[in-house]
N, C-alpha and C positions, 0 to 999 in steps of 0.2 A: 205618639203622633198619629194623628187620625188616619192620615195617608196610606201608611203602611201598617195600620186594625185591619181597615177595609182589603188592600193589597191581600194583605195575608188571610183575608178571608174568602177573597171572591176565588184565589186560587186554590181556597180549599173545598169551597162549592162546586168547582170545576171537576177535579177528582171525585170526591162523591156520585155527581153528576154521571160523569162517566161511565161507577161500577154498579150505580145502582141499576139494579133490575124493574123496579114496581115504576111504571111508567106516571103513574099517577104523583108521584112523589117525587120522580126527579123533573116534572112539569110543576108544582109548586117550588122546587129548591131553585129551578131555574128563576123564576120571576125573585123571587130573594134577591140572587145573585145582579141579574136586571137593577134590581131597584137601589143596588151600593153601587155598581158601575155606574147610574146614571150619575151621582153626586160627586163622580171621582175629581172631577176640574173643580166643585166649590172647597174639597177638603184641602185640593193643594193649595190654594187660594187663603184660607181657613185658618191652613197650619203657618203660613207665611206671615198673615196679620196679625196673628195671635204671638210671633214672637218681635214682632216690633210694636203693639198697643199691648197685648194683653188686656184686651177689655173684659169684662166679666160675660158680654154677649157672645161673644168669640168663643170664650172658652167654656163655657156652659155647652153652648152648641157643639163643641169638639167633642168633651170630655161624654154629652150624652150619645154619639157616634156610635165614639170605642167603644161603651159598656155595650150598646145594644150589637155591634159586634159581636163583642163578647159572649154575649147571650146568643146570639145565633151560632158562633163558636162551640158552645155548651152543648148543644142540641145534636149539631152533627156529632161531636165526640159519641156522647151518649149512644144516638144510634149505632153508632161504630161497636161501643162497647157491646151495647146489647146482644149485637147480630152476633160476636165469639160468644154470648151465652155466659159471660162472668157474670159472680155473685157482687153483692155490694161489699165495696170495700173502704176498710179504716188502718195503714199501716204503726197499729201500735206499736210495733217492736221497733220502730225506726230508733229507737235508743240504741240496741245492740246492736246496729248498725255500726255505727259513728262512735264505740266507745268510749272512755272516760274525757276525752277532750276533744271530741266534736259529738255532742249527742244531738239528734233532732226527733222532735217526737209530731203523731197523730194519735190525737185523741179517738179512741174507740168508738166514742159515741159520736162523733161526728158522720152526719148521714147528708146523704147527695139526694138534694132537691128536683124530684121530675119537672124538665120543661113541660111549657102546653107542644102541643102536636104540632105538625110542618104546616100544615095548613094555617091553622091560627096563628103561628108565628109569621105568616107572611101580610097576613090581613095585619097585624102590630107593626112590622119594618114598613107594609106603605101607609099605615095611618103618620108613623113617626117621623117618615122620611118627604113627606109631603109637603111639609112647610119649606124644602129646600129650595128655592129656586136658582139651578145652577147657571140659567141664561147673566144671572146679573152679577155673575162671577167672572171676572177674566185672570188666569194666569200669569204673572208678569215673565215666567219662564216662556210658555209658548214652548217653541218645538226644541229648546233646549234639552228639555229633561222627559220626550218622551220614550216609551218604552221601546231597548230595544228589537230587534227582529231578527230571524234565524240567520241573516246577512251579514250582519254585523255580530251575532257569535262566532260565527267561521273567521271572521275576519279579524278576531281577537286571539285567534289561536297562534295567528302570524305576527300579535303584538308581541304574544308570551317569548317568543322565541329570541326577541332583538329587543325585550326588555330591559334599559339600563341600572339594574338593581343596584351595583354598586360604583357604577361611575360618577365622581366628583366634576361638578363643569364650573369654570371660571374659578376656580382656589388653586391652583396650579403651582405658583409661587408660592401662597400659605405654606402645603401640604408637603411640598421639598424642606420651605424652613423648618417647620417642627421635625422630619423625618431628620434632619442635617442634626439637628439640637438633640434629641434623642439618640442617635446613634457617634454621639459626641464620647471619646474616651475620659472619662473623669477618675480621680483617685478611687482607693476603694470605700467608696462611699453613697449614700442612694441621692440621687440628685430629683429636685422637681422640676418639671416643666407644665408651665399652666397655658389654656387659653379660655379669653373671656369674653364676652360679648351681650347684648341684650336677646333675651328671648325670639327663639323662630330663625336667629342670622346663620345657624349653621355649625355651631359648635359640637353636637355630637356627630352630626354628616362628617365634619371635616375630621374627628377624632376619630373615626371606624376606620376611615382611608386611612389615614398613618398606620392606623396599629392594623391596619391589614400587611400594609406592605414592612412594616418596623418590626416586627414580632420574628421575622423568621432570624433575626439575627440575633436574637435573646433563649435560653436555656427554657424559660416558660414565659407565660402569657396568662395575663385574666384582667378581662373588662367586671368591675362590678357599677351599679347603680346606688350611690349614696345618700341622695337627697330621701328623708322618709323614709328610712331606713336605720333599725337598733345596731349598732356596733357586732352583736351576736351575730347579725345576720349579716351582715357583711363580710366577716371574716370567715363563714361560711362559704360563702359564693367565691371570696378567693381563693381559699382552700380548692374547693372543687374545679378553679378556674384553671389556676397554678396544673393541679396535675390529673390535668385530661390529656397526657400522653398514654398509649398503653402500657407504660413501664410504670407508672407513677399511678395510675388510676385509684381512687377511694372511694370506698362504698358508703353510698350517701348515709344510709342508716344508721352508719356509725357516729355522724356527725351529731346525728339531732340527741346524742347523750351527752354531748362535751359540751362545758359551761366557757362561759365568754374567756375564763383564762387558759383554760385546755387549748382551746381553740386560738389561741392569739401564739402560742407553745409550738404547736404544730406548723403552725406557717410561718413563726421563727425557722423553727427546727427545716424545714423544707428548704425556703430559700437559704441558708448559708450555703456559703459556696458557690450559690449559683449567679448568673447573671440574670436578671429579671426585667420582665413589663408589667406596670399594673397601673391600670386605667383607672378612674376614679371619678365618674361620668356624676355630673351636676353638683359638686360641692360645694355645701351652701354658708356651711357656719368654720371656724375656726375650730369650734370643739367636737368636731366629729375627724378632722385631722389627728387632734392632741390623743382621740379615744383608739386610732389606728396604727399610728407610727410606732409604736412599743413590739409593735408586731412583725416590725420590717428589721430584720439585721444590719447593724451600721456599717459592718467591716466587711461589704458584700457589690459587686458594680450591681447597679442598676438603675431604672427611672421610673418615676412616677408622674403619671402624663393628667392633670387635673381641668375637667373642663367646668366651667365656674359663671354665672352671670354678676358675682359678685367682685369687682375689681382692686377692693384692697389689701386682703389677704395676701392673698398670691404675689403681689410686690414686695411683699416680708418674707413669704416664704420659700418663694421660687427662684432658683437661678435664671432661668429666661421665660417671659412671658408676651403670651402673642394677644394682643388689639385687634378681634375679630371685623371688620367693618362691612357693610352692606355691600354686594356686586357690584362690580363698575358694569357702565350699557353694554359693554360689550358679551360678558359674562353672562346678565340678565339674558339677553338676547341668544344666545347660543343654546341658553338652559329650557327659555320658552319653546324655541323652536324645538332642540330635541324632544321635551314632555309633547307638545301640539302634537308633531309630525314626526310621532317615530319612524315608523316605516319609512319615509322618503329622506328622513334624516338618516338612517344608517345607510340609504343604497346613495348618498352622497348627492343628494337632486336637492332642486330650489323648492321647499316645501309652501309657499305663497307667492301670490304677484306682488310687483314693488305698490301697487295698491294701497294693500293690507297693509305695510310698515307703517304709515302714519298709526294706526288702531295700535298696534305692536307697541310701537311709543308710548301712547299713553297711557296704554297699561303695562308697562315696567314701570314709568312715572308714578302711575297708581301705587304699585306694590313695594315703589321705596328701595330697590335692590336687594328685598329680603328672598333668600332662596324660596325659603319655604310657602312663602307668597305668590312667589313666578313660579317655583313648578305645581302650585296648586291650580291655578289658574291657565298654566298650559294645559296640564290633565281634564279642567273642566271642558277646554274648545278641541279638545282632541276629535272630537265623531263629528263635529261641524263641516261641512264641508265648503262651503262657501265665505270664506275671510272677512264678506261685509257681516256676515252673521255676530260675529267679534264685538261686534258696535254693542248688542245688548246684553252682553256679558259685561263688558265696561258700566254700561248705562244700570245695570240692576247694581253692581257693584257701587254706584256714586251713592245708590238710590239708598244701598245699608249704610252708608257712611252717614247720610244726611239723619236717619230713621233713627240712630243709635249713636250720636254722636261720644254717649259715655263709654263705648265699646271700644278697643283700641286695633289697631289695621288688621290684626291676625283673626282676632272672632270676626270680623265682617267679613274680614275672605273665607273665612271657615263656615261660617251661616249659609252663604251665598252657594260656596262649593257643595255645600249638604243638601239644599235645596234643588241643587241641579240635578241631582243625584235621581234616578229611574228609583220608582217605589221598591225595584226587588233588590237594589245593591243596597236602599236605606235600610232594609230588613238586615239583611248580610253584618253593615256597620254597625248597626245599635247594639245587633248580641255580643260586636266584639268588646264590647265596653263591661262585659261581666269581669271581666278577667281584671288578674291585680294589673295596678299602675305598672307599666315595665316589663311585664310577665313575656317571657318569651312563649308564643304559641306555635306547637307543631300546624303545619299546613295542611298536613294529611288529616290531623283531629278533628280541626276548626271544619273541615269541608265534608267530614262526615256528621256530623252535629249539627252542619246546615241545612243535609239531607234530609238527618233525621225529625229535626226541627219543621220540613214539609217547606223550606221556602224555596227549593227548586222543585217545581211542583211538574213543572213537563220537559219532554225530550225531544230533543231538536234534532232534525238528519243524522238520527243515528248516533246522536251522542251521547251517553251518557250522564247521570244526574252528576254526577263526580266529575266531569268532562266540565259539564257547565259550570259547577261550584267552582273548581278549579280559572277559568275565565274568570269567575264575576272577582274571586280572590286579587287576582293578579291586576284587572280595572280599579278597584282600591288599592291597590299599590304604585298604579302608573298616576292615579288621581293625587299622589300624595299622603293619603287618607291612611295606611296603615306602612308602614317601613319595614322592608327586610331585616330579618335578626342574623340570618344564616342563609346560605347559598353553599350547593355540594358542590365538586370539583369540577364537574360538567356546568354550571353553571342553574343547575334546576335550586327549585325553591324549598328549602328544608322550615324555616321557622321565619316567622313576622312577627312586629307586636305593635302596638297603638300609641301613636307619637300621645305623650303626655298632655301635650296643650289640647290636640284632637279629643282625647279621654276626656280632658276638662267641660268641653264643648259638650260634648255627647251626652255628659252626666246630669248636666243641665238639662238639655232637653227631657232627658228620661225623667228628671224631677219633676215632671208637669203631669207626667199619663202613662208613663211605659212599661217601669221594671220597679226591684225589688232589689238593691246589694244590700249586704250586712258586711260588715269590715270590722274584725279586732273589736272594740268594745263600742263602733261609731253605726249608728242604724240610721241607713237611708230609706224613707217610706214616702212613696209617691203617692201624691194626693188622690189622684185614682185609683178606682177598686179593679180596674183591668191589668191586676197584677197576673202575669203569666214565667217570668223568672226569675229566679232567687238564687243568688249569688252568693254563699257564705266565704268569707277571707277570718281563716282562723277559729276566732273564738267571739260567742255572744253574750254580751252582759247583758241582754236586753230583747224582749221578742213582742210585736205584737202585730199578730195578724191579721188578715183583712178579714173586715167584719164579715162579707159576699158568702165566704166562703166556696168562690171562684174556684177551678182546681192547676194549681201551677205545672206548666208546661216542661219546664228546665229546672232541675234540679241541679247545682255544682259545688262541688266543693274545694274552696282551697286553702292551703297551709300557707299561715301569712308569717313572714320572717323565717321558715325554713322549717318550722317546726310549731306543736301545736300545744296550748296551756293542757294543764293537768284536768281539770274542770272546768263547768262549765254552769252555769245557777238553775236552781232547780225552776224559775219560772220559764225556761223554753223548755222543758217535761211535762208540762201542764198547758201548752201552746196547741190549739188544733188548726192542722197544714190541712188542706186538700191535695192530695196530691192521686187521684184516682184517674186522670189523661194524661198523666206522666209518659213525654216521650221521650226524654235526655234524663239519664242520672251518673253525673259523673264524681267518679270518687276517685279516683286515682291520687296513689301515694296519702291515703286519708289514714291515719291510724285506727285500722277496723281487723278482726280477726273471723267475721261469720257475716253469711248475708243473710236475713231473716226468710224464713218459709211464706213468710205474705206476699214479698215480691213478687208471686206469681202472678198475684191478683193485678197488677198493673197492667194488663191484658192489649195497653195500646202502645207501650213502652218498645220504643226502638234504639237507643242506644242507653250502654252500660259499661264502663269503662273502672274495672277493679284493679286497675296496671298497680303496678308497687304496695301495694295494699297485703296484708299476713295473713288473708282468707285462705285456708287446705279443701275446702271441699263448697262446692255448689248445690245450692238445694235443689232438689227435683222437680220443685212446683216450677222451676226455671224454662220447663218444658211447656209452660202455659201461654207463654210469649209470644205469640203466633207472629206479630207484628214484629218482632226483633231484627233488627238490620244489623248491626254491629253491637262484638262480645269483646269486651278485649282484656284479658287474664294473664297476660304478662307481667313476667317479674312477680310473680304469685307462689301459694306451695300447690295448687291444684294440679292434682297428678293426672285426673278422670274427668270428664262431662259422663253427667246423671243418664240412665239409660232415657231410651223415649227423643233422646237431644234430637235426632235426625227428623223429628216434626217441626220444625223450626225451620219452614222453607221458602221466609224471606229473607233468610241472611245475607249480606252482600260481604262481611267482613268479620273472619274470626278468626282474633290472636291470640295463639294461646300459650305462644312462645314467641323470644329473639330470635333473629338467625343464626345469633354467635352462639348460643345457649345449648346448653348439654341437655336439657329439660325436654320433652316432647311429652304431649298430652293427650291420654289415650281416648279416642272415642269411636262408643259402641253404638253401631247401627249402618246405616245405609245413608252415603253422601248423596247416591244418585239423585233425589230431585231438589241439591238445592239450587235450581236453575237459575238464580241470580248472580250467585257465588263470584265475586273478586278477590276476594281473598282469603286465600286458608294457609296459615302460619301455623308451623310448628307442634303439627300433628304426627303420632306413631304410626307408621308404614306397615298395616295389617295387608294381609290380602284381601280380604273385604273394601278398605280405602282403594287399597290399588286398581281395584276393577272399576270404585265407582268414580274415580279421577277420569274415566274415559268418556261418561256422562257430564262433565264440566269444561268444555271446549271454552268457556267463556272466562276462566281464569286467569285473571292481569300476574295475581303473585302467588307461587306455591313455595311454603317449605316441609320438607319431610325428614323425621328422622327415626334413628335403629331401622333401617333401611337392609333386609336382608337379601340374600341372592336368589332366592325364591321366589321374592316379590317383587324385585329388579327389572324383572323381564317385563312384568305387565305395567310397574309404570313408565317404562320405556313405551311401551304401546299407548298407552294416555295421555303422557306429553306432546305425542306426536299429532294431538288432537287440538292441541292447545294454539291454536294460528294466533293469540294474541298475548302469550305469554310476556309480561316483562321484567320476571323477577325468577328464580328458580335457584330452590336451596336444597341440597342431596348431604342426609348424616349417616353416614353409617353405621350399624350394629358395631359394638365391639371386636376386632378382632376378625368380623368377618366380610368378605370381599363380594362387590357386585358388578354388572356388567352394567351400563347406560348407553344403547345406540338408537338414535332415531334416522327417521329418512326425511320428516319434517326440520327445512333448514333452519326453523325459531328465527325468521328474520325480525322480530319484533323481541328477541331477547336480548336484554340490556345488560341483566346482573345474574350471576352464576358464582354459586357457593357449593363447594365441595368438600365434603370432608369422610376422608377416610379411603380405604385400596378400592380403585375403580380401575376394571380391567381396562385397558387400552382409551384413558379417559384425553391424553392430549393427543391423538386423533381426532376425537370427538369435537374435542372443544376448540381446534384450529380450524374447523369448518362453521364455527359461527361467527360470520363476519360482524355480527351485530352488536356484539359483547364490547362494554364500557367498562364493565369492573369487572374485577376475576379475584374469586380469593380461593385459595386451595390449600390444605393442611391435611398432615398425616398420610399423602398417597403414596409413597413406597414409590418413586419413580425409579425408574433406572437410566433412563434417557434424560438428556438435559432438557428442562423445562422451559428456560431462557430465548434457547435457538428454538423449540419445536414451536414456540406462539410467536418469535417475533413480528410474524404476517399478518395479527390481528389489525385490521386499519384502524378500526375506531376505540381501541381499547385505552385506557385514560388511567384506573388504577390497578395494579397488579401486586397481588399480596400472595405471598408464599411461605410457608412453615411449615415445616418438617418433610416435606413432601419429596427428598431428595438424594440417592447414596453415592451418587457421583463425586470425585472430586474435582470435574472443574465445570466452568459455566463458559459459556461463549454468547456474545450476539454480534456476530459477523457479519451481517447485510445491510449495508450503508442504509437501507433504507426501511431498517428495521424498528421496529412498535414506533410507529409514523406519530400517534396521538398521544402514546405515552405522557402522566404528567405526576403519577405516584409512583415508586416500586419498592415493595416492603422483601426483606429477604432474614428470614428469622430460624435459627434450630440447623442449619445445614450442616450438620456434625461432621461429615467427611469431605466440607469442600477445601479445597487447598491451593485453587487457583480460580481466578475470573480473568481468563485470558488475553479479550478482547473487545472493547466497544468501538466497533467501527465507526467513522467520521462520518457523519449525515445519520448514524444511528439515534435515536431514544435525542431526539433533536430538540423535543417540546421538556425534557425531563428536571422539573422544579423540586421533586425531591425525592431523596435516596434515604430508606430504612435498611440497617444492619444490623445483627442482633445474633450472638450466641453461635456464631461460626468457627469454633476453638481453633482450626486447623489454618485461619488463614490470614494468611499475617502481611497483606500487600490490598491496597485500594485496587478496581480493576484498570488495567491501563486503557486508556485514550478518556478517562472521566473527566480532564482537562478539555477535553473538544463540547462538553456538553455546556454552552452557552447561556442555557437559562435555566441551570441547575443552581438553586437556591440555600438548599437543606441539606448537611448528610447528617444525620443522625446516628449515633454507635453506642451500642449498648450490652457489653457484656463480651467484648472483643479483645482478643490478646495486643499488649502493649505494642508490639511491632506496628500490629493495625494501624492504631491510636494517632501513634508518633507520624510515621507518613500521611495519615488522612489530616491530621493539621496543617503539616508543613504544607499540603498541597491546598489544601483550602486562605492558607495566607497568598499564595500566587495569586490561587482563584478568584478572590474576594467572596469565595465560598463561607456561608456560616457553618463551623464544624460544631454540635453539639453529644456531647458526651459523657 
């Protein structure tokens, strides 16, 4: 889309603009810049006509936009390049990359074509741009979709907060029925329950709600996605799904060796015995049922919950099936109003005048009672402020119905909703669409890759480029535009992924101008040469490049169905890639054991993500990176970063470790200037780090481990530097003990991970009022841990293991862990009594982990007063346990799992 070429280019002229020094050159890149911002009302114009005609006028003129974009794209890189002084580069070794089954190659001889100079390329954009006349242009958006302004970022940060990620409106009644039918006692036998409906009405919305609130009364849980999907990979994702408790947990890499019957064996073998959930989201044919049920134990309770657009199966094969149907007005109306007017819809106000209801009307009449419809459309009038404004929201919505009559209601509200959309969220949305169908995407990832990607180009009062990604995220999410996958117990946002029909929409569009996916053996190539990302899913039978030899921006790679073919045809070895502006190369979980020594040459390359990947060592040239934001080496064998690493001082994020992870990774040099730095994960605790941690006051996340008493001291004095600290993770050396006291109260610390003897450490940590999670293992306590933090007000999960020689626990103050909503309690080998949960204590507590406590053979008393206790979980607990924690959970209506 020409919209967002130019978008993304003028804010890259800006930047430029900015650093450069030679006055004379950023006086010609200015007028560039000038001469695309004049055209920006005929492109929105442009790209609107072009997808209701498709004239050959229309698109000629777009598609010569984007290239000469692109070409002035080139230009700035280039200089960029120049100015770090790299040589020309051709990454042939990109084979050894990606070995035997993802290989990608650049041909050697492939050589980067010099633009003309900044000057003549401006004398070219206004010969070219001349013929635009944007007077005769009018937007039918108007002030819909203009760009927002630092007012409304601030004002989005108040969205985030009272965001309703996961609340269902108007299925109220559904969502009891299926939860009643599900949680229905049947013989020992797997029973189904389906529901079905026509595309967009809400059937995976209304299936997450069940199995959010249904699951805790079941032994395990796993949603998989079925539709377009090999039987192999499915039972994959149940496997994994099934036992993501930490007692059951499996290491994925074991999986991708086991053939479709190992793996069908395995989750026999798992669920026997158990009581189970397993979700089974979009199922389309009968035969992909017939190719999974051999896998499910007969002589076992459980349900299988199938959400289906197809209605006749399911009456053969399902014990009850739900008839999803459109909103009633009332429901639409409730649903509009919360997406329009969050803010004054949670503080319980009248979010319109009686005015506006007629408009209201007829657009829920418009959108037919389909959720998906109303709240796309609430999301679109959300920044409006004026309710007659609503009028031409309607009036462009009539306008695509009439335009595209062969379009059905959902792509016309979905065109309309895109178009609405400010140029920098259409950037944001289009790269979402590399990603497989379905793909759950971390939130933390996506919005470092946005960074990296350059599409938040400036910083707003003080905010952050992550601050902002973070907002623009969450505005596609309230627009309807990308859907929560996951939410953490606080309610913050862990993973999203791209409603399917959205992805359908998106890929469209990008077939005209945008991108490049390659999926399993199916090659998508956009008629445009202004290929800037390249999407691999799996495996290529087929390569052919752009002629341009343009240089791609994004590189990704993913493993399609779980795992990746053995080979791969020798004509993508003989394929020449540009990939010499490379600022994304993401490889994670890619089966690669070495990263090639060329990579250095990528000189403008800002993100690198080798997470799960069997690389032991990082090449040196990696010190060449000057431009590198984000490293991320997790789940890796990489023990060291290459000497020299510490000239790499724009990093904002380096993982080099979990926080759970034994692992820590040594690096040699001096942290002190990476003055950017937000995050440093899972680095070795020298004295050298520890000093220059006191140089990084700007630190969001720190984790450190082999943590000795030497070095204890001084990063106690650099913590205490850290005013915005909100992650902090302490491992200690083997065996040996350190001390941690600050006089900085860390009110901005949230999560706190200890591990190992810290002297006088629950002192320490009952004066941070700020702490949400708390996980602590292996301290040697002597004092009971339970009573010394019940005073934490906003602590939410508390996880404890090994950390304990006492034999009994208390929490005695009616009005003790107020926020409480996890408490894990594992290893406590000498406990033999939990004396007391006073009444009005642990008030919020949804669920209880217990685990490996031999000595104690009684649940604690008053766990009947805990009201919205959901869970107890027990694991490894002597039978007396066992037997009580049942019997008290059948009063309870507690689910007992064990």
């Amino acid at each position: 889309m020409a919209e967002v070429a130019v978008e993304y280019l003028v804010a890259k002229l800006e930047d430029w603009i900015f650093k450069e020094t030679n006055k004379q050159g950023a006086a010609e890149v200015t007028k560039i810049k000038d001469e695309f911002n004049r055209i920006k009302p005929f492109l929105k114009y442009a790209d609107w006509k072009r997808m209701i005609v498709d004239t050959d006028i229309t698109d000629t003129c777009v598609t010569d936009v984007i290239g000469l974009a692109c070409e002035v794209e080139d230009v700035i890189d280039d200089d960029c390049y120049s100015k770090i002084g790299a040589r020309e580069f051709s990454l042939s070794s990109l084979v050894d990359m990606v070995g035997e089954s993802l290989n990608y190659f650049m041909d050697s001889k492939t050589k980067y074509k010099p633009h003309p100079g900044i000057a003549f390329l401006h004398k070219r954009v206004a010969a070219k741009l001349k013929e635009v006349d944007v007077r005769k242009h009018v937007s039918l958006f108007g002030s819909l979709s203009e760009n927002r302004d630092e007012r409304y970022m601030l004002h989005s940060q108040r969205f985030a907060e009272n965001l309703p990620l996961t609340h269902m409106v108007g299925r109220d009644k559904e969502v009891k029925m299926l939860k009643d039918w599900l949680l229905e006692e049947d013989e020992d036998t797997p029973s189904l329950v389906a529901i079905t409906g026509i595309d967009g009405i809400g059937k995976t919305a209304v299936a997450a709600t069940v199995y959010e609130i249904s699951k805790p009364y079941f032994d395990c849980a796993a949603w998989v996605f079925v539709s377009g999907q090999t039987t192999i990979a499915i039972l994959r994702e149940m496997l994994m799904g099934f036992s993501r408790t930490p007692f059951d947990k499996v290491d994925e890499r074991y999986l991708d060796e086991m053939d479709e019957k190992e793996l069908g064996k395995r989750v026999y073998n798992f669920l026997d015995g158990k009581k189970f959930l397993l979700v089974m989201d979009d199922l389309d044919t009968l035969d992909a049922w017939e190719n999974l049920k051999y896998s499910l134990p007969m002589k076992c309770v459980g349900k299988v919950f199938i959400t289906t657009r197809q209605p006749a199966f399911p009456a053969v094969l399902c014990k009850r099936v739900l008839q999803l149907n459109p909103l009633n007005p009332k429901g639409g109306f409730e649903l509009i109003r919360r997406r329009a007017c969050l803010q004054h819809y949670e503080r319980g106000e009248v979010p319109w005048s009686s005015s506006a209801e007629p408009t209201v009307e007829k657009i829920l009449h418009f959108c037919e009672g389909h959720p998906l419809l109303v709240a796309t459309v609430g999301g679109m009038i959300t920044n409006i402020e004026e309710p007659g404004e609503w009028e031409k929201v309607l009036f462009i919505m009539k306008a695509a119905g009439e335009c595209w009559p062969q379009f059905g209601m959902i792509q016309k509200v979905l065109v309309v909703s895109y178009f609405n959309l400010p140029p920098l969220l259409k950037c944001c949305l289009l790269y979402c669409a590399v990603f497989p169908c379905h793909y759950e995407i971390s939130c933390k990832r996506l919005i470092r890759i946005w960074v990296a990607e350059g599409f938040i180009a400036k910083q707003l009062l003080g905010m952050t480029e992550e601050e902002i990604a973070k907002n623009l995220l969450e505005d596609l999410i309230h627009r309807n535009l990308l859907e929560v996958a996951k939410v953490g117990t606080n309610g913050e946002l862990i993973s999203c992924r791209l409603l399917q029909l959205v992805q359908d929409f998106i890929l469209k569009l990008l077939n005209k101008d945008h991108s490049w996916i390659m999926s399993n053996s199916v090659e998508r190539i956009w008629s445009s040469e202004a290929i800037r990302v390249l999407a691999v899913h799996g495996v290529i039978n087929n390569f052919v490049p752009p002629s341009n030899g343009r240089s791609i921006h994004s590189l990704l790679f993913f493993r399609k169905n779980g795992h990746s073919s053995p080979r791969t045809p020798s004509i993508l070895l003989n394929s020449p890639l540009n990939i010499k502006f490379l600022r994304v190369l993401e490889l994670q979980n890619s089966p690669i054991d070495a990263l090639p020594d060329a990579v250095g040459n990528l000189v403008i390359l800002r993100y690198i993500s080798l997470r799960g990947t069997m690389i032991n060592n990082l090449p040196p040239s990696l010190n060449s990176l000057h431009a590198l934001q984000t490293l991320d080496i997790r789940d890796t064998n990489v023990r060291a970063l290459p000497a020299g690493f510490d000239g790499l001082k724009m990093l904002r994020h380096l993982l080099l470790s979990g926080s759970f992870s034994k692992k820590v990774v040594k690096l040699n040099g001096d942290i002190m200037f990476y003055n950017d730095l937000q995050t440093l994960a899972g680095v070795k605790l020298t004295q050298q780090i520890a000093l220059g941690l006191k140089y990084l006051p700007q630190l969001l996340k720190l984790s450190v481990g082999e943590v000795e008493g030497k070095n204890s001291l001084q990063l106690s004095k650099s913590i205490d530097q850290m005013k915005n600290l909100n992650s902090l993770t302490v491992k200690c050396a083997w065996r040996k003990g350190i001390q941690i006291q600050t006089s900085n109260s860390l009110e901005n610390l949230e999560k706190l991970r200890v591990g190992g003897w810290v002297k006088d450490l629950l002192g320490w940590v009952s004066m941070l009022k700020s702490l949400k999670h708390l996980y602590l293992w292996d301290c040697m306590f002597t004092n009971d841990p339970i009573s010394s933090l019940q005073h934490l007000p906003r602590l939410t999960i508390l996880s404890l293991c090994n950390v304990y020689k006492g034999n009994s626990v208390c929490c005695g103050d009616s009005a003790g862990f107020p926020s409480l909503k996890k408490l894990s309690l594992v290893k406590f080998e000498e406990l033999e009594e939990w004396t007391n949960i006073e009444d009005g204590s642990m008030k919020g507590l949804q669920t209880i982990i217990i685990s490996k406590c031999p000595r104690l053979k009684q649940p604690p008393k008053g766990l009947k007063n805990l009201v919205d206790l959901q869970i107890l979980q027990i694991n490894d607990m002597p039978p007396e346990f066992v037997r009580e924690a049942r019997e008290l959970s059948l009063h309870a209506a507690l689910h007992c799992s064990v």
